[in-house]
PAGU-996461 format. One record per residue (C-alpha): residue number from 0; residue in one letter; y, z, x. Coordinates in Angstrom, 3 decimals, m for minus. Layout:
# PAGU-996461
(NUM 'A' (Y Z X)) ...
//
This chain:
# PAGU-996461
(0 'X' (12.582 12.609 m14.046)) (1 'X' (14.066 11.078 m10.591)) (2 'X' (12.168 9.132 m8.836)) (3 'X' (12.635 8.325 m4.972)) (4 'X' (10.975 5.565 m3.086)) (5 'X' (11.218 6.169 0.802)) (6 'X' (11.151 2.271 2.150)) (7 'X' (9.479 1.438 5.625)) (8 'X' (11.115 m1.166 8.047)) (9 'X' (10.343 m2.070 11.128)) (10 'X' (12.586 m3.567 14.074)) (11 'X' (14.742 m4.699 11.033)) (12 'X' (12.414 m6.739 8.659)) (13 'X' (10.553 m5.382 5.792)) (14 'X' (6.847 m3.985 5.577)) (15 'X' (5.888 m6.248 3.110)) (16 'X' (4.076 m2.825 1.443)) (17 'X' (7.230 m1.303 0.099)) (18 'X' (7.889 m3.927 m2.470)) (19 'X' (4.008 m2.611 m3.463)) (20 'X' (5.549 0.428 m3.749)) (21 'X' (8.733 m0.301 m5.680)) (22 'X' (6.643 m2.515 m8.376)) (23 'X' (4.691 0.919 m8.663)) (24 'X' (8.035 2.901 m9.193)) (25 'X' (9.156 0.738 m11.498)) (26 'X' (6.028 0.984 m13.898)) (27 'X' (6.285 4.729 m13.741)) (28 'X' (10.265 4.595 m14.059)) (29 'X' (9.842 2.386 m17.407)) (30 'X' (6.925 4.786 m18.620)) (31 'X' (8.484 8.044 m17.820)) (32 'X' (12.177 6.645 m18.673)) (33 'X' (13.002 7.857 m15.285)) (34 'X' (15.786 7.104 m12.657)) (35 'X' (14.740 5.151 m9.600)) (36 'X' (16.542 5.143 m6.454)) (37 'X' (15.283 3.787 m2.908)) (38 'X' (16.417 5.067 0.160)) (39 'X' (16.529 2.643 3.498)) (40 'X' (16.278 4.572 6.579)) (41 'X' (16.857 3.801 10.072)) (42 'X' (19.808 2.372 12.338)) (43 'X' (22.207 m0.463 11.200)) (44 'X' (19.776 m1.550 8.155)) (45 'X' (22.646 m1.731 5.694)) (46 'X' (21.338 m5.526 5.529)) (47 'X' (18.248 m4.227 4.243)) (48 'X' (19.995 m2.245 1.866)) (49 'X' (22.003 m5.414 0.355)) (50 'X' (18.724 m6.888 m0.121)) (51 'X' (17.364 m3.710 m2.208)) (52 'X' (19.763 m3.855 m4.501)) (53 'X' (18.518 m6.682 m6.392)) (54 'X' (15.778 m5.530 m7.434)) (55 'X' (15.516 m3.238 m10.591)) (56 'X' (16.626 m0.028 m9.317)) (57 'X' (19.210 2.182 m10.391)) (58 'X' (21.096 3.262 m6.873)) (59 'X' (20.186 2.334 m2.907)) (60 'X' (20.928 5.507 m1.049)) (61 'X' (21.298 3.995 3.192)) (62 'X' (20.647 7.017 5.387)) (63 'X' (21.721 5.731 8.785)) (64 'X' (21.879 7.531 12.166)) (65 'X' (21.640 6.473 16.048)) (66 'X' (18.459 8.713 16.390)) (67 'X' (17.032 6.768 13.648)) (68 'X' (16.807 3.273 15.411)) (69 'X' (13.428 4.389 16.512)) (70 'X' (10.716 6.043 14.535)) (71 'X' (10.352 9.756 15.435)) (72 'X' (8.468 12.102 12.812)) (73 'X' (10.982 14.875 13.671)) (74 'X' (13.643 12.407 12.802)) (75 'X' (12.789 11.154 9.626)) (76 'X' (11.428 14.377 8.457)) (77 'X' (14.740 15.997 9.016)) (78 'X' (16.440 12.959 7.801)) (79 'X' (14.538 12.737 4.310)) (80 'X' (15.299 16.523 4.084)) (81 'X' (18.999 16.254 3.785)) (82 'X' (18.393 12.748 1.509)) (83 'X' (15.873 14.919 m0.882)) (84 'X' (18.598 17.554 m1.039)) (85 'X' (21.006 14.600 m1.979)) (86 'X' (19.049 13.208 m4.260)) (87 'X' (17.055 15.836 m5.597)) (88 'X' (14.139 13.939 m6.911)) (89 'X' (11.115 14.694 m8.860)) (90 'X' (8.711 12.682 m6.983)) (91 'X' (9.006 10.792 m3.797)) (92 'X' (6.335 8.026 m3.521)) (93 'X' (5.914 6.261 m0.437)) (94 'X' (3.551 3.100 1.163)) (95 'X' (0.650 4.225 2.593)) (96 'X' (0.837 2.923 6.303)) (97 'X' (0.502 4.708 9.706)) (98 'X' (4.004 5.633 9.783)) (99 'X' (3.902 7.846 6.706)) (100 'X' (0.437 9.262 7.052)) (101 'X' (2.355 10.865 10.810)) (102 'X' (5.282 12.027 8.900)) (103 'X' (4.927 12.418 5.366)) (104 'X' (2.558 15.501 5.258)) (105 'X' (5.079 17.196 7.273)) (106 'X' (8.427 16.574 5.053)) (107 'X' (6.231 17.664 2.287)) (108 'X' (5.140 20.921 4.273)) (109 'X' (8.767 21.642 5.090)) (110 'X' (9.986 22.032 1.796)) (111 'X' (10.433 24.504 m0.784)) (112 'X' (7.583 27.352 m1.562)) (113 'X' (5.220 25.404 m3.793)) (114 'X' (1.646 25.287 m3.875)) (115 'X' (0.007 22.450 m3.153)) (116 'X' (m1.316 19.743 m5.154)) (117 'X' (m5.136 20.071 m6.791)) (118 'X' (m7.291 17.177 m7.690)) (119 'X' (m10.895 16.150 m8.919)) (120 'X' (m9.804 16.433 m12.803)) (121 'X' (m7.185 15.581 m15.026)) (122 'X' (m6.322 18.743 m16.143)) (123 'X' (m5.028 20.519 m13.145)) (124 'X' (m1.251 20.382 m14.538)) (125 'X' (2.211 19.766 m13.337)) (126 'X' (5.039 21.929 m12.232)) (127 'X' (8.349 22.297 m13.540)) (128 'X' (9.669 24.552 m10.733)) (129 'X' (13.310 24.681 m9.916)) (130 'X' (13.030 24.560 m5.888)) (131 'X' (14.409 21.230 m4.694)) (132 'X' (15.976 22.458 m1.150)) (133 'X' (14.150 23.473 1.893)) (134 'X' (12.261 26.747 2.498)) (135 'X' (9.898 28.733 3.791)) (136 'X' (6.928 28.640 1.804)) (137 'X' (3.667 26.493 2.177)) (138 'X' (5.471 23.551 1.377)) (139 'X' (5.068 20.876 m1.645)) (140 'X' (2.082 18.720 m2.626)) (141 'X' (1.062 15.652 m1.690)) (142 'X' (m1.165 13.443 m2.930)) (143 'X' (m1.887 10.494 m0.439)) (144 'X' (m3.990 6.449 m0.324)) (145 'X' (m3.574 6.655 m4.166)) (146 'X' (m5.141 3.579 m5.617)) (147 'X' (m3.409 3.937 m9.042)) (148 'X' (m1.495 6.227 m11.988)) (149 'X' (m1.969 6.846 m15.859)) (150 'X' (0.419 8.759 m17.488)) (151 'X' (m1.233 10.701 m20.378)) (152 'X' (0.516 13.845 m22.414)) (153 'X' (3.875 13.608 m20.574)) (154 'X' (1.834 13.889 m17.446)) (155 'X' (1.238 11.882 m14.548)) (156 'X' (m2.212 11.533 m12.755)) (157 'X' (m3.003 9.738 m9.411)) (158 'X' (m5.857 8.226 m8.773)) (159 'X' (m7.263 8.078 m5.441)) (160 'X' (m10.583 7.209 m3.861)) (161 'X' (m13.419 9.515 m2.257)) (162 'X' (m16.804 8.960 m0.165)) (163 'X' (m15.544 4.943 0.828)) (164 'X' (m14.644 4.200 m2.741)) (165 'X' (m17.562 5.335 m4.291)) (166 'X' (m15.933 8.030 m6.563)) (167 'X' (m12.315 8.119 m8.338)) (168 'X' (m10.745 11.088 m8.337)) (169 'X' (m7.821 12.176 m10.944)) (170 'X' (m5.262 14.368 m9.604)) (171 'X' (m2.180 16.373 m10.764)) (172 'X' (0.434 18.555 m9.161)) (173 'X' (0.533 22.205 m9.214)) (174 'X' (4.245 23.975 m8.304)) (175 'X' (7.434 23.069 m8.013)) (176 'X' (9.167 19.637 m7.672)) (177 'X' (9.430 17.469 m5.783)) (178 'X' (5.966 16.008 m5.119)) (179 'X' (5.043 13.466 m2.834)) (180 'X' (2.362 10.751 m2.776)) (181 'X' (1.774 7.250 m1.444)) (182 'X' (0.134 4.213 m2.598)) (183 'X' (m2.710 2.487 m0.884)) (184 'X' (m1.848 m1.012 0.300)) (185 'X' (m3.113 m3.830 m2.135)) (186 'X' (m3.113 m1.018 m4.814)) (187 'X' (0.307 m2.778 m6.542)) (188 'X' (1.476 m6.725 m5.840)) (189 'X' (4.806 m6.855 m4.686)) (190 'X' (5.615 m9.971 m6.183)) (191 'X' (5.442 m7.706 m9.495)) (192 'X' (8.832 m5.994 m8.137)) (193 'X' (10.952 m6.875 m10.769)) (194 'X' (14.759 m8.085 m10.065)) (195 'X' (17.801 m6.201 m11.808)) (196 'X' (19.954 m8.165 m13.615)) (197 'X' (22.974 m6.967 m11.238)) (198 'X' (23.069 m5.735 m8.474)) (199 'X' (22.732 m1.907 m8.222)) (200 'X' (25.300 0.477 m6.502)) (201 'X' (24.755 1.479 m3.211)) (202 'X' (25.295 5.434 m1.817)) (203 'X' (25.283 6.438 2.252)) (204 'X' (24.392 9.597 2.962)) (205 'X' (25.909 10.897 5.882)) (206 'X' (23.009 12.597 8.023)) (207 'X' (23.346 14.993 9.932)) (208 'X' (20.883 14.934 13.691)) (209 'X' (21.379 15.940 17.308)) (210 'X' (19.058 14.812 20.412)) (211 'X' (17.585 18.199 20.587)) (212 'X' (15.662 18.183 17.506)) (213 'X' (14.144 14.906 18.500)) (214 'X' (11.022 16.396 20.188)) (215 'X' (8.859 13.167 21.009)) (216 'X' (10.285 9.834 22.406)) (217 'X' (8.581 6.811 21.373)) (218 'X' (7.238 4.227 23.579)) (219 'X' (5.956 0.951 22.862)) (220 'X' (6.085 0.671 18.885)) (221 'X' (2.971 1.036 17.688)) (222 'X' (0.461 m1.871 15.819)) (223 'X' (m1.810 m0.863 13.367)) (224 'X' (m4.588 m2.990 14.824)) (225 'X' (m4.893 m4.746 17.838)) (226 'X' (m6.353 m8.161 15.975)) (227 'X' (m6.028 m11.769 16.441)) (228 'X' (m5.315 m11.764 12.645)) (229 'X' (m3.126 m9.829 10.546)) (230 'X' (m5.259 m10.715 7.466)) (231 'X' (m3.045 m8.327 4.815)) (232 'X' (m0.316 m11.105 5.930)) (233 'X' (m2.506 m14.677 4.624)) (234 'X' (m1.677 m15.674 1.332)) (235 'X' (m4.912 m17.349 0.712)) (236 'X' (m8.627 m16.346 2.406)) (237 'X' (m12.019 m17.488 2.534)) (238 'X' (m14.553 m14.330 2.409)) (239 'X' (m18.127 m14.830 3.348)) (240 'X' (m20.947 m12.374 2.867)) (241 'X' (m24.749 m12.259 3.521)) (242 'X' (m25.152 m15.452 1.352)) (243 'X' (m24.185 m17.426 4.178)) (244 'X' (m27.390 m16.241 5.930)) (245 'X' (m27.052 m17.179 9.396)) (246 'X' (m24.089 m17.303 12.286)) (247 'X' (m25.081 m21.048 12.879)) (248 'X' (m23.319 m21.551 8.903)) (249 'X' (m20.045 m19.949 9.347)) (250 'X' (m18.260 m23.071 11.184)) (251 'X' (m19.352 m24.593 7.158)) (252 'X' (m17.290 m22.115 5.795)) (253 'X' (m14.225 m21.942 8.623)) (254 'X' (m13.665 m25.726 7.629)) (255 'X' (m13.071 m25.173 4.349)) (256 'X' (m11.112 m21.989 4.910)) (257 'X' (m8.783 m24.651 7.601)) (258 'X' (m8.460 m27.677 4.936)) (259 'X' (m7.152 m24.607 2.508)) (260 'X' (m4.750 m23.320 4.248)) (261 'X' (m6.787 m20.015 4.522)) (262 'X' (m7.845 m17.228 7.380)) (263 'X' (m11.461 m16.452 7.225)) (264 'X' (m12.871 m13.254 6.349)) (265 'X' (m15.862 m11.128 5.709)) (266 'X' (m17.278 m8.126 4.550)) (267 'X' (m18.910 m5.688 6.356)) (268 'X' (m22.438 m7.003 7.045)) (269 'X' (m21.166 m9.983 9.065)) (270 'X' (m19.117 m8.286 10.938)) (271 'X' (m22.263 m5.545 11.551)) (272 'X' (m24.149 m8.321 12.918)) (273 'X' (m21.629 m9.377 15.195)) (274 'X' (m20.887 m13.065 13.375)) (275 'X' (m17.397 m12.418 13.290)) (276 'X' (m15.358 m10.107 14.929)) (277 'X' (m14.408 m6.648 13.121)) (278 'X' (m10.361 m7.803 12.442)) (279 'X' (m11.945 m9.909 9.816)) (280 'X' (m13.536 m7.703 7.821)) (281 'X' (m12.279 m6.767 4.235)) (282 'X' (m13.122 m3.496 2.651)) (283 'X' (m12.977 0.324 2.812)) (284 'X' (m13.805 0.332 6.675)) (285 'X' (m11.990 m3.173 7.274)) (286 'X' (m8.545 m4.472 6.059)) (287 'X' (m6.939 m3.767 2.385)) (288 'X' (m5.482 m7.647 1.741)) (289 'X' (m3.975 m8.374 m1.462)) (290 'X' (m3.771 m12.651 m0.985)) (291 'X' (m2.509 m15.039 m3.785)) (292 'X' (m5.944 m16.362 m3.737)) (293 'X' (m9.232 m14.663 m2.141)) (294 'X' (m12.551 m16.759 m2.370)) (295 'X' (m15.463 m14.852 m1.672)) (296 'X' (m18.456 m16.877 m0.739)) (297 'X' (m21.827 m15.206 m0.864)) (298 'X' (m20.345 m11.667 m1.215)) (299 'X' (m22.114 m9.846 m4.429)) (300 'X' (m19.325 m7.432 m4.271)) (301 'X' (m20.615 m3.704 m3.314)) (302 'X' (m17.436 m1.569 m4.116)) (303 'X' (m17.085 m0.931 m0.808)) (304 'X' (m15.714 m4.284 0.039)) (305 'X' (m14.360 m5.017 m3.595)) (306 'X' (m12.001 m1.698 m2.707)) (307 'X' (m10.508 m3.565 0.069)) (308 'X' (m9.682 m7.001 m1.949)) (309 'X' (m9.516 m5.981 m5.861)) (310 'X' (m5.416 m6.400 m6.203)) (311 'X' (m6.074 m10.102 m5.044)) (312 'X' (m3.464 m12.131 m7.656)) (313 'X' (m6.713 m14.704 m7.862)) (314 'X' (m10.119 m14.074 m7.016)) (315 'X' (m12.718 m16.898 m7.133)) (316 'X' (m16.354 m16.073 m6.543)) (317 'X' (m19.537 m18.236 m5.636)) (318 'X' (m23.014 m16.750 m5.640)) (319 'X' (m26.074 m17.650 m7.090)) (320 'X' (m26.893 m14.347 m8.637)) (321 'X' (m25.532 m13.898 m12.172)) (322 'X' (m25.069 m10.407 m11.963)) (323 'X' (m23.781 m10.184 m9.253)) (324 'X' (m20.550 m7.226 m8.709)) (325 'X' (m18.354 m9.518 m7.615)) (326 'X' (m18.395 m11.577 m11.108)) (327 'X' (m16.857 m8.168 m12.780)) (328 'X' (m13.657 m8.361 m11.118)) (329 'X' (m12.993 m12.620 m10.100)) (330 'X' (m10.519 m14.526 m12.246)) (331 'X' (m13.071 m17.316 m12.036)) (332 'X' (m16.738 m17.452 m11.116)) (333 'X' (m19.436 m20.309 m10.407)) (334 'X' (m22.964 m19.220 m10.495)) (335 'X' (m24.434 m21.761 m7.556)) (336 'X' (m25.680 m22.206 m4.043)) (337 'X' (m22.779 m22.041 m1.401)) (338 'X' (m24.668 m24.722 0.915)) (339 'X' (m24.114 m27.321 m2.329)) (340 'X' (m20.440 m26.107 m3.154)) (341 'X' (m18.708 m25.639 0.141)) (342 'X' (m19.812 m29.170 1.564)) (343 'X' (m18.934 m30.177 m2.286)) (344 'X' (m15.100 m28.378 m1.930)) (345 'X' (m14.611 m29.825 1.569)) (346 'X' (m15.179 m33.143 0.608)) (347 'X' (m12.543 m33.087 m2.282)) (348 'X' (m10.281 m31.524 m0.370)) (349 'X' (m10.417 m33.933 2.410)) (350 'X' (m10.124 m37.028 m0.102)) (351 'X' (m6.481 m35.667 m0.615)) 
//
């Protein structure tokens, strides 16, 4: 099987999600004994493409154009056309962010005549088609804000999330190669994105676009939230839920989140009330953060927010209820009242 990972940069620097991406590639690559390529897209990102290379991937194709310097869906759709015909891989997995929800569905739409792909069970199948140029049909399947794979039988299966991460749903593609899906941020850490141990080749593609076909002109480039705080960006954060009771508390647990280093978060509740504002909530209606360390204070861990923080390289959890949710997934847990242990933490940490 080949395997194509379509990177995202923006302005010239890395969405940090891609790596996510890659690290997912290259579990499936090692499972399926698969080749993995990576394509950078855009104008002038060869630099970007020098910096691919060393990771564990077996080519870097650079797809480079003037009308690719900025982001157009008619662009990169007809871009990762002539790429896919290049390439001609099996499945094309992508990071789940703004920019590929707009385009993706419509590369996938534009290809081949394939059904699309089915879901809600693992036994739906998987094509073996032929069709790997363009055509007229209803297009290819695409599975999108998957949380997660297995691969069972010679088969792969995508998991992704229904009803705000109440349900898991298993799903397989039906039709032809190749299929499409993305991965949900925080679903993969990309500090698992292994390095090669030299540096793989790199393969331009010469693409082929005039200004006609460019149908929209971007304006101001878009931000996926208008926040003070980009919280999928801190490496470490302080969580607080219900257990900290009252608004008059939080400035307890902001101290400790300064004196760590941290940005202060919530889950949905606080920001319901109006305690904090909503760019600090964490879960399926908030942010998806994936921190080097995330201490939830107070939260018991409804799946709803524990969607939105689970691939967390460290989670610590305080709350006085044993069974408590949140206990299932933290790394380390303290059974205990918050108003003892956060006064307790800040007082060690200000000794040093």
């Amino acid at each position: 099987m080949n395997i194509l990972v379509v990177t995202e940069q923006r302005e010239g620097k890395w969405n940090p999600v891609t790596f996510e991406t890659l690290a997912a590639a290259q579990q499936i690559k090692t499972q399926t004994e698969s080749h993995l390529s990576a394509v950078v897209i855009g104008k002038a990102v060869r630099r970007l493409a020098e910096e691919l290379v060393l990771n564990k991937i077996d080519q870097v194709l650079l797809a480079e154009h003037d009308l690719l310097d900025k982001y157009t869906p008619d662009g990169f759709t007809l871009a990762l056309r002539q790429v896919i015909d290049r390439a001609k891989p099996d499945l094309v997995l992508f990071p789940h962010t703004y920019q590929v929800r707009d385009f993706a569905p419509k590369l996938a739409a534009s290809l081949g005549d394939g059904p699309s792909g089915q879901g809600n069970g693992p036994e739906h199948g998987s094509g073996h088609g032929p069709g790997h140029g363009p055509g007229h049909g209803p297009g290819h399947g695409m599975i999108g804000d998957c949380i997660g794979y297995r691969y069972e039988n010679g088969k792969l299966i995508f998991v992704r999330q229904m009803f705000q991460g109440k349900m898991a749903a298993d799903v397989t593609f039906v039709g032809p190669a190749p299929w499409f899906a993305s991965f949900q941020a925080g679903a993969f850490r990309g500090d698992q994105a292994e390095k090669g141990a030299a540096p793989a080749p790199t393969s331009a593609i010469e693409i082929s676009l005039q200004p006609e076909q460019i149908r929209t002109h971007p304006l101001e480039l878009f931000r996926e939230a208008k926040q003070a705080v980009d919280l999928a960006q801190a490496p470490i954060l302080v969580a607080i839920g219900r257990g900290i009771k009252a608004p008059e508390n939080i400035p307890m647990a902001a101290k400790l989140a300064t004196l760590l280093g941290a940005e202060l978060a919530a889950s949905r509740p606080i920001c319901d009330e109006g305690w904090l504002p909503m760019d600090r909530q964490v879960g399926s209606s908030g942010q998806t953060v994936a921190p080097k360390l995330y201490l939830a204070l107070g939260i018991s861990g409804a799946i709803q927010h524990v969607v939105g923080m689970k691939g967390s390289r460290t989670i610590a959890a305080i709350n006085k209820d044993p069974n408590a949710p949140i206990f299932e997934i933290a790394d380390y847990g303290i059974v205990g009242d918050i108003f003892e242990l956060i006064p307790a933490l800040t007082e060690a940490l200000e000794k040093k």
